[in-house]
C-alpha positions as CSV (number, residue, x, y, z in Angstrom):
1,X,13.3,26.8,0.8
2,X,14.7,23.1,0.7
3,X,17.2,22.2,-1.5
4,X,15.3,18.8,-2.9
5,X,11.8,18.2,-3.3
6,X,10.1,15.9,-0.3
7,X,7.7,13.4,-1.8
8,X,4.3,13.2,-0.5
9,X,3.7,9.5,1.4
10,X,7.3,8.2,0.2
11,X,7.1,4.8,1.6
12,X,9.6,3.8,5.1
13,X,11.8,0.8,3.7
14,X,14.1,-1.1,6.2
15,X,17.2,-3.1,5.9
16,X,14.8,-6.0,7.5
17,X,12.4,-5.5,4.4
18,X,15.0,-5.7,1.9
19,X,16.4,-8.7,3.6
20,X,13.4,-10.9,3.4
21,X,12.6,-9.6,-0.1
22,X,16.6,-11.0,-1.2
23,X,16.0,-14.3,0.6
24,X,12.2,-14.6,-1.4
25,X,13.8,-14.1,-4.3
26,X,17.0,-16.9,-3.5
27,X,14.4,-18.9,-2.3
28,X,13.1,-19.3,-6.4
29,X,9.5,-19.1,-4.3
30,X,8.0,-15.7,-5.5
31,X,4.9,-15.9,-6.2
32,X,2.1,-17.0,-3.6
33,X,4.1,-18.9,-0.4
34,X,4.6,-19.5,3.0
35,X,5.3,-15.6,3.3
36,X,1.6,-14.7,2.5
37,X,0.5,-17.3,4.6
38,X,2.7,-16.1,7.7
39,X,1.5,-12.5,6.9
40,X,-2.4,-13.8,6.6
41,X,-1.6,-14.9,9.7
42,X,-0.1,-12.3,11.6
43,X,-2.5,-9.8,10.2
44,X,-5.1,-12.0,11.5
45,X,-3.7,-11.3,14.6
46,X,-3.1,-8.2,15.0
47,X,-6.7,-7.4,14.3
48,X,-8.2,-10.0,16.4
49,X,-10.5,-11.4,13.6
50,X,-10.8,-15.2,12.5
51,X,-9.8,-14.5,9.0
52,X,-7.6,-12.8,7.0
53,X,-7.2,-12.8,3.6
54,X,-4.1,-11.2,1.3
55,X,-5.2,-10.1,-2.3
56,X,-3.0,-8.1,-5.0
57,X,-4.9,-4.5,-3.8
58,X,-7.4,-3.2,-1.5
59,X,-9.8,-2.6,-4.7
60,X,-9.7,-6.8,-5.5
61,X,-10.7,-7.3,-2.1
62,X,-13.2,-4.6,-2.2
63,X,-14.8,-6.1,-5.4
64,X,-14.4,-9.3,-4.3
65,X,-16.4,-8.7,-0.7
66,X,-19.0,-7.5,-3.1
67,X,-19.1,-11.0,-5.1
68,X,-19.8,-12.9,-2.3
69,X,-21.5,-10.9,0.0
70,X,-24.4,-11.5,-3.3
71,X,-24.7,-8.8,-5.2
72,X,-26.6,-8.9,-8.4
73,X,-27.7,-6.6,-11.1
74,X,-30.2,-3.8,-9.5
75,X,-28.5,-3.9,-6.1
76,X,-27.5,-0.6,-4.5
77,X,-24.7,-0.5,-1.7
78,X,-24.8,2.8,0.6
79,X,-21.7,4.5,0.3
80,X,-19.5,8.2,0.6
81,X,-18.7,10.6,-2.5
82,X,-15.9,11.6,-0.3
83,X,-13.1,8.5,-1.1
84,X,-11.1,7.1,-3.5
85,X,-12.8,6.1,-6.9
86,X,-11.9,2.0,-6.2
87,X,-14.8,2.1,-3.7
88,X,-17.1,2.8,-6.2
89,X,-15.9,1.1,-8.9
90,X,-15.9,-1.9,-7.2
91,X,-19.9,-1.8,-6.8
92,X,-20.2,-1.6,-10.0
93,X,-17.8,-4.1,-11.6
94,X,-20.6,-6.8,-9.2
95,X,-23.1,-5.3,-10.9
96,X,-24.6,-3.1,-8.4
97,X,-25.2,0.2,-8.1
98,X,-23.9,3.2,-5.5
99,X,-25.6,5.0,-3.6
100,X,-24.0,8.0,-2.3
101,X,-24.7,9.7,1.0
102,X,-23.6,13.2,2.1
103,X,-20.2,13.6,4.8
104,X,-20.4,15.4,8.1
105,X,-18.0,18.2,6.9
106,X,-16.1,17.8,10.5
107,X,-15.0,13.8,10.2
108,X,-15.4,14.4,6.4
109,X,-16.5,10.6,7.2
110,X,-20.2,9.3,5.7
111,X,-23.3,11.0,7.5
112,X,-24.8,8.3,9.4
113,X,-27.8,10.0,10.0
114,X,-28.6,10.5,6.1
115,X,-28.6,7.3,5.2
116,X,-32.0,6.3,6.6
117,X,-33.3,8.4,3.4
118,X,-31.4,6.8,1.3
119,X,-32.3,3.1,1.8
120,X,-34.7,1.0,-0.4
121,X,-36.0,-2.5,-0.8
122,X,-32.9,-2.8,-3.2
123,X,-30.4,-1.5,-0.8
124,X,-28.1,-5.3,0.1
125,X,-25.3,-3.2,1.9
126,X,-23.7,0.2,3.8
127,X,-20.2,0.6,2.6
128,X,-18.9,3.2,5.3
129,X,-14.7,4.4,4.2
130,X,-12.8,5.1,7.5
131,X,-11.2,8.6,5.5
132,X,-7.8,9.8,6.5
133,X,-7.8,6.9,9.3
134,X,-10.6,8.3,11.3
135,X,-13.3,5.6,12.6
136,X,-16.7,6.3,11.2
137,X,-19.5,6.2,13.2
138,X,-19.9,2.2,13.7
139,X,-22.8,2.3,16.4
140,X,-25.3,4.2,14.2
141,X,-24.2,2.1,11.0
142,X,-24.8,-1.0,12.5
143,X,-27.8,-0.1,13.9
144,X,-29.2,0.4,10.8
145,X,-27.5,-2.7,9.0
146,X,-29.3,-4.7,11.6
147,X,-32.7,-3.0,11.7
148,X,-32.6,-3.3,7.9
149,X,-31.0,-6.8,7.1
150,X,-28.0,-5.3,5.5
151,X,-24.5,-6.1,5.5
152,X,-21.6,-3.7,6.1
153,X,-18.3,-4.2,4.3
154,X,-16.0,-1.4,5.8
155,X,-12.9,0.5,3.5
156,X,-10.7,0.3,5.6
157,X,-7.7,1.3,3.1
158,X,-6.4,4.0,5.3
159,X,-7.4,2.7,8.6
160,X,-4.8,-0.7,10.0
161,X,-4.5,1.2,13.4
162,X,-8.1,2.6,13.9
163,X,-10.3,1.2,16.9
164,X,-13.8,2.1,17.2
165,X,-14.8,1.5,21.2
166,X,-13.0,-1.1,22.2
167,X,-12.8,-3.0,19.1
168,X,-10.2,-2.6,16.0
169,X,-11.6,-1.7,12.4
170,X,-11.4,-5.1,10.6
171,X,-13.8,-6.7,13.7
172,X,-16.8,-5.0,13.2
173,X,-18.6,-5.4,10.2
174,X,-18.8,-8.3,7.9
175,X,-16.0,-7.7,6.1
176,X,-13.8,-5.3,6.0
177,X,-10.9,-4.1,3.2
178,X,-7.5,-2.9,4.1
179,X,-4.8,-0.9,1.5
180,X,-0.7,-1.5,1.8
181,X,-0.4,0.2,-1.4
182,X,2.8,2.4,-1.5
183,X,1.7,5.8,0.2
184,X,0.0,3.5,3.5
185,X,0.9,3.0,6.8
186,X,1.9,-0.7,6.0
187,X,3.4,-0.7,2.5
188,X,3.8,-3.9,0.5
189,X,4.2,-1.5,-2.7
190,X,0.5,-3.3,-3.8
191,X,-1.5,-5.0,-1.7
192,X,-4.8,-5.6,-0.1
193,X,-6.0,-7.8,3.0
194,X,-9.8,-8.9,3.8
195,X,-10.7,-9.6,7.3
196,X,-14.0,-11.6,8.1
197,X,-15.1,-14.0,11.2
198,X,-17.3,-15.5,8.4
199,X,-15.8,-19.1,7.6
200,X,-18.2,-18.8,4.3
201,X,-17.0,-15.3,3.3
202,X,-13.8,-16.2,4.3
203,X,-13.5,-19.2,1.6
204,X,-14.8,-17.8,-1.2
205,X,-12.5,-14.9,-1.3
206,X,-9.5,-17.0,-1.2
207,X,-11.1,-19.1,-4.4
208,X,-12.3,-16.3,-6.2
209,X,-8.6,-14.7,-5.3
210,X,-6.9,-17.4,-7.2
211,X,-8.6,-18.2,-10.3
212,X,-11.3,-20.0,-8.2
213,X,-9.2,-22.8,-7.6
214,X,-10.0,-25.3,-5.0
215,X,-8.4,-24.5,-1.3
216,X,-4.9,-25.2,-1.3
217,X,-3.8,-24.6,-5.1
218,X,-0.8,-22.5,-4.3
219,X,0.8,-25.6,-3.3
220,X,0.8,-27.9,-6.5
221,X,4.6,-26.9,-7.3
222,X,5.6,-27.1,-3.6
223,X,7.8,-30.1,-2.4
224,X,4.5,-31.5,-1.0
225,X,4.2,-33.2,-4.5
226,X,2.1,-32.5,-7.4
227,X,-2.0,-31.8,-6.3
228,X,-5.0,-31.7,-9.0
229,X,-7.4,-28.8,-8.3
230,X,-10.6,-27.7,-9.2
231,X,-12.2,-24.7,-10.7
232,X,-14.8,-23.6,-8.0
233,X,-15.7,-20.7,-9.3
234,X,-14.5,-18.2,-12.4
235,X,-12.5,-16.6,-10.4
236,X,-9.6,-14.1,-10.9
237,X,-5.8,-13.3,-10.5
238,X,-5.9,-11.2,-7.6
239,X,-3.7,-13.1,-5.1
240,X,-0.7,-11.7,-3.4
241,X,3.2,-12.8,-4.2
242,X,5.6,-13.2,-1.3
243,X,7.7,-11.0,-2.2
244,X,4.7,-8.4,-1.6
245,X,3.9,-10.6,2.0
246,X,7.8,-10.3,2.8
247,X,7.7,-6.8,3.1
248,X,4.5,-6.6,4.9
249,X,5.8,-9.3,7.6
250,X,8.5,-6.4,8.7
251,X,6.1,-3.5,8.2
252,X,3.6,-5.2,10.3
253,X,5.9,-5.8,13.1
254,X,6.5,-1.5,13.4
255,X,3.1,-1.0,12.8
256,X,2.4,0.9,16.6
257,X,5.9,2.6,16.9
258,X,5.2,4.2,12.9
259,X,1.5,5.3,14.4
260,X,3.3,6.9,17.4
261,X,5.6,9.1,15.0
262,X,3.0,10.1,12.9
263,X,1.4,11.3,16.4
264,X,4.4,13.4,17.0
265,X,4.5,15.2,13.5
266,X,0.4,15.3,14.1
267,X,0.8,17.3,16.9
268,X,3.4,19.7,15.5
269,X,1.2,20.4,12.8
270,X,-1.7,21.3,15.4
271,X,0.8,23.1,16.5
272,X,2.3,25.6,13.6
273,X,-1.0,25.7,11.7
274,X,-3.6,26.9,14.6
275,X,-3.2,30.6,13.6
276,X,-3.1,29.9,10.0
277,X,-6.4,30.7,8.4
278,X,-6.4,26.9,7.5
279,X,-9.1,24.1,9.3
280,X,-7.0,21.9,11.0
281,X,-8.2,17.7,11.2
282,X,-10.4,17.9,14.1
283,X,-9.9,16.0,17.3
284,X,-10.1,11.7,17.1
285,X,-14.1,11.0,18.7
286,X,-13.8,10.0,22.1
287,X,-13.2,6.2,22.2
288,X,-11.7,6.0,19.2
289,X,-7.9,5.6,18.1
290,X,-7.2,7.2,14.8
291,X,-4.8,5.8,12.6
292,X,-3.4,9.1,11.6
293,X,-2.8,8.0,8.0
294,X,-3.5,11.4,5.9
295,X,-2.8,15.1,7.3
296,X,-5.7,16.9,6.0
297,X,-5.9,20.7,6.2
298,X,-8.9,22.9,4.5
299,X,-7.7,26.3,3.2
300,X,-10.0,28.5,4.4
301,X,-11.0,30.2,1.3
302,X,-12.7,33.0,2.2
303,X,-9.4,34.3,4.3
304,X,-6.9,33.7,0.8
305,X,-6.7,35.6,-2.2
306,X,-6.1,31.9,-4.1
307,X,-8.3,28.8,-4.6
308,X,-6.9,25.9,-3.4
309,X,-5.4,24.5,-6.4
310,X,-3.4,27.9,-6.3
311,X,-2.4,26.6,-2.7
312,X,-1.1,23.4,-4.2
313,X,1.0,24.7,-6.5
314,X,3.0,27.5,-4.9
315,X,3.6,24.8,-2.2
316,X,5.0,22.2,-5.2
317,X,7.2,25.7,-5.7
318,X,8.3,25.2,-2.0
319,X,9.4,22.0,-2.5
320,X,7.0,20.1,-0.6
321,X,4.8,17.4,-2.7
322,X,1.2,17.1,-1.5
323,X,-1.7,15.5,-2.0
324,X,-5.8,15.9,-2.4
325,X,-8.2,13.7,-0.8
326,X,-10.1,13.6,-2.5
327,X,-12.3,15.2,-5.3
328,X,-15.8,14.0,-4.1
329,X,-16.4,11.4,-6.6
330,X,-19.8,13.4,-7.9
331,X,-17.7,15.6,-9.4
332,X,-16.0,13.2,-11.3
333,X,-16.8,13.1,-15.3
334,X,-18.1,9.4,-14.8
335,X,-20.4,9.5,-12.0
336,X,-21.7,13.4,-12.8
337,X,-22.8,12.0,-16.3
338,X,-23.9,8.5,-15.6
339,X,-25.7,10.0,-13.0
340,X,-26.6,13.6,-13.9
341,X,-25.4,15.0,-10.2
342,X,-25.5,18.3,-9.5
343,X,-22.0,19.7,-7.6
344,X,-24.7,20.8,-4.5
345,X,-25.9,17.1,-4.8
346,X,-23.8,16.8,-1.7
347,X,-22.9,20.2,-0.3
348,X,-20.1,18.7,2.4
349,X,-18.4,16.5,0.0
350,X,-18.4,19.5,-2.2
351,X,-16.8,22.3,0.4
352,X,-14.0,19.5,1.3
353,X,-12.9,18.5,-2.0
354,X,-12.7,22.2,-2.9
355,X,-10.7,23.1,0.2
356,X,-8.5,20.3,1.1
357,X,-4.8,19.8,1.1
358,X,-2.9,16.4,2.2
359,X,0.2,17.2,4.1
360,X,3.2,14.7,4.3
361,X,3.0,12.7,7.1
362,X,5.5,9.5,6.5
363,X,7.3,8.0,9.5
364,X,10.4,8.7,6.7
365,X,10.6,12.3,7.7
366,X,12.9,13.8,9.6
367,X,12.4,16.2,11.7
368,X,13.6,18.9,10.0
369,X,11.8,17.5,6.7
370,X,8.6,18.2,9.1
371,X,10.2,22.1,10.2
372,X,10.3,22.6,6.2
373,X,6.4,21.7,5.5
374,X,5.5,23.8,8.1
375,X,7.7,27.0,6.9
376,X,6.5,26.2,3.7
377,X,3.0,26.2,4.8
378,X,3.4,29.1,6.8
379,X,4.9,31.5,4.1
380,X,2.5,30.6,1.6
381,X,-0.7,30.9,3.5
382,X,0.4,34.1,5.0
383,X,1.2,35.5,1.1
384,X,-1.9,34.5,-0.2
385,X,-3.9,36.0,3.0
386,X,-6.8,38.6,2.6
């Protein structure tokens, strides 16, 4: 048994981070800078979309892309059960209202071929999440988006690295949200991008981001001089800080060699766990790159003399934190009472979020950190076996 406990998604830090964060704070420019504006930029990029836009989280730019993709009062967005409750939330907090569709149990990604049943004349959007890092089924979603006059605005909170057929998550839909909150592949400790080609969109999300000041605000205390703005819209404190932005400028720069580690602990967990009366993640869709952000196992329950939570615990005992991703959001006091759901309301969400176990999966590990999950794993599952 290790000697310390190993913290699920502890964050990869570098001296080049640090540096940058020292000279933002020398610099006596701290808030929103030329940092955010060089990481907008290079995020832009990276993606290949027109524009990019930094926010304080992945949920402001998620309820943000609601506000001016429209939504109003009696609106329903298309969405999964299966994902974090920000997704959700940030229907709601526009005033709309979600509308959740059933996972395939293999991708644990939204059912594209449900959602057909689930439209109506209210429906104004699909919000597909891109779980674990995995690429939802794009074709199929926009099919429908475009035979039905919606719009698709993609969570992409776990997916920086993902591609989808030639083209990278954050170019496909009309907007699309990305996560560098601490446990992500690209940490800024909090922290949120929007990508859009949509000069409109685009604009709007910047304004709303900053109070709904006129373009350009950030600048009135730079040495540009003193500039009067306008209040566009009542907008809201959601913009990024450089320091956040000078971390992300380093992070983004590793992003591909920290996707290609995670690879290599991937594979050893294929590996170690194949006999183990666990489901392993199953193979990335052809086409597709996953961005390998969450290791998810399902304990096979019917093989274990424990429940999962039982699972959990003894491997807390074992020194290895973990996580769950998620409890299907129907199960959740909120949305089971607001909306009287039944736990079979969605069968597939259901058997995941009773089965499933987040590995650690940081490029921070060693490789012996990685040996250690796995004998933990290992002994555990084989004590609790039927």
């Amino acid at each position: 048994m290790r000697k310390t406990f190993l913290v699920f998604g502890s964050p990869d830090i570098h001296e080049d981070e640090i540096k940058e964060v020292v000279a933002c704070l020398r610099s006596g420019w701290i808030s929103t800078g030329s940092r955010v504006a060089q990481f907008e930029e290079m995020f832009k990029n990276y993606i290949g979309s027109r524009y990019a836009l930094a926010l304080n989280s992945c949920t402001a730019g998620l309820h943000l892309s609601m506000l001016v993709a429209g939504l109003k009062p009696g609106d329903e967005v298309i969405t999964t059960p299966m994902t974090f409750a920000a997704t959700a939330n940030a229907i709601l907090h526009a005033g709309a209202q979600p509308v959740f569709v059933d996972i395939e149990r293999s991708t644990m990604n939204i059912d594209p071929e449900l959602i057909a049943a689930k439209l109506s004349p209210k429906t104004k959007a699909i919000l597909p999440v891109h779980l674990c890092g995995r690429p939802c089924n794009m074709d199929r979603i926009m099919e429908l988006a475009r035979q039905n006059n919606l719009l698709v605005i993609e969570d992409a909170a776990h997916a920086i690295e993902a591609a989808y057929k030639g083209k990278k998550i954050g170019t496909i839909g009309d907007m699309t949200v990305f996560s560098f909150y601490v446990t992500k592949n690209l940490v800024t400790g909090e922290g949120g991008m929007v990508t859009t080609d949509c000069e409109d969109y685009a604009e709007k999300i910047q304004t709303y981001g900053l109070h709904g000041m006129s373009k350009g605000a950030w600048r009135r205390f730079s040495d540009e001089g003193f500039k009067h703005y306008q209040i566009i819209y009542p907008g809201f404190k959601y913009n990024m800080m450089d320091i956040q932005a000078a971390i992300g400028i380093h992070q983004l720069n590793r992003l591909d060699a920290a996707l290609a580690r995670r690879e290599e602990i991937w594979k050893r967990y294929d590996e170690a766990f194949k006999n183990l009366p666990v489901d392993t993640p199953a193979p990335p869709e052809n086409n597709t790159r996953h961005a390998r952000h969450l290791y998810t196992i399902l304990v096979k329950l019917e093989d274990l003399k424990a429940d999962r939570d039982t699972i959990q615990q003894a491997l807390f005992e074992e020194q290895i934190g973990t996580g769950i991703h998620y409890i299907s959001l129907h199960l959740h006091q909120y949305y089971r009472e607001r909306y009287r759901f039944k736990a079979d309301d969605f069968p597939n969400a259901r058997f995941v979020s009773e089965r499933t176990i987040s590995l650690p999966l940081s490029t921070k590990l060693t490789d012996d950190d990685v040996q250690d999950v796995i004998d933990a794993v290992t002994r555990v599952l084989e004590r609790y076996s039927r």
